[in-house]
C-alpha positions in Angstrom: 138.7 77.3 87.0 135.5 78.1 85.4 133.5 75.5 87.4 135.4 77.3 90.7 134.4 80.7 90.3 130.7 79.3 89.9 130.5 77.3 92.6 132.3 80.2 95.2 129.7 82.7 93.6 126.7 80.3 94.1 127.9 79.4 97.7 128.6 83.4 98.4 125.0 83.9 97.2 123.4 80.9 99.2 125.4 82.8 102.3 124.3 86.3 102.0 120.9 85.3 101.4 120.7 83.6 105.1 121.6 87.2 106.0 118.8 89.1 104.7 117.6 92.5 106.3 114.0 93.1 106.8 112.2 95.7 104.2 110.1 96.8 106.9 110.8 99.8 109.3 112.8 99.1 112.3 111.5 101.4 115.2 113.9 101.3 118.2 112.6 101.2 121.7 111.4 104.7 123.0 111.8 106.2 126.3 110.6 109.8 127.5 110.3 112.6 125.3 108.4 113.7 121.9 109.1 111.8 118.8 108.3 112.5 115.5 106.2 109.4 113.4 108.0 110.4 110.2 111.5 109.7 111.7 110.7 105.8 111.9 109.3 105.2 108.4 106.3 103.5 109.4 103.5 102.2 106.7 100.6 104.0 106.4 98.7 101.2 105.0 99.7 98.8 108.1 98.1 98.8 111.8 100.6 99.0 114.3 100.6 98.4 117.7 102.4 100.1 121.2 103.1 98.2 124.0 105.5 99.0 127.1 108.4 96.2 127.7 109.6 97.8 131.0 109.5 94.8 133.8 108.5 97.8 136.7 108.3 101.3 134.8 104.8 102.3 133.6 104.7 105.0 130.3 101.7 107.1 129.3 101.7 108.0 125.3 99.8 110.4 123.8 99.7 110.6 120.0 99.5 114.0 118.2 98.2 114.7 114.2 99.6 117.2 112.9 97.9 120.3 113.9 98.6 118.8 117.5 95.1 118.3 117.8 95.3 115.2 120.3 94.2 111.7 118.5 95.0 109.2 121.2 95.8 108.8 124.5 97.2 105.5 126.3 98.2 104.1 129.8 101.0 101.2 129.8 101.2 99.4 132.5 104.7 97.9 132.8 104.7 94.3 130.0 101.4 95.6 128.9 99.8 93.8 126.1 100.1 95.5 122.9 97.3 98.2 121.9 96.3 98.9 118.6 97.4 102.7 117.5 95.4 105.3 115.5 96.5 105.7 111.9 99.6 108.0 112.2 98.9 110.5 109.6 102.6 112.3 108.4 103.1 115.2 110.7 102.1 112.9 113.9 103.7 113.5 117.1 104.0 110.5 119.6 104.7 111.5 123.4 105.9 109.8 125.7 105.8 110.4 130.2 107.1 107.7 132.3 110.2 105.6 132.8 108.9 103.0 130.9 110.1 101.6 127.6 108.0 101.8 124.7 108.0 99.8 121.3 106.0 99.8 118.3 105.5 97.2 115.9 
């Protein structure tokens, strides 16, 4: 019985380890509005990057510190390339114009 209840907890283990969930910040895809950086938990000490994944919508972005004192401004094209953002300090504001569909990784 012993040997049972090992092997089921060693096989349970082996299981939910497949299963594991990222430690890093999952940002969902953002459309048109004002976010706030804080609400997505992103590292400080990591560069992120924006890009837009809309196949026919284009987004501009414009990232705020802050004291809304404007730190960065960006035009994506629809499936742009990915563009390196500014350091978001905590406060930062990120908004967005345009149809398009934004993510940040």
């Amino acid at each position: 019985m012993k040997k049972f209840i090992l092997k089921f907890f060693f096989v349970l283990c082996l299981i939910f380890s497949c299963f594991s969930v990222s430690t890093m910040a999952q940002v969902p895809d953002l459309t048109e509005g004002l976010h706030k950086a804080d609400n997505f938990n992103l590292s400080k000490d990591k560069p992120h990057y924006i890009q837009n994944t809309s196949p026919d919508s284009s987004a501009y972005v414009l990232i705020l510190d802050g004291n809304e004192n404007l730190q960065q401004t960006i035009r994506l094209k629809p499936q742009s390339a990915k563009y390196k953002l500014v350091p978001l300090e905590p406060g930062a504001r990120i908004v967005i114009f345009g149809n398009g569909i934004v993510s940040i990784t």
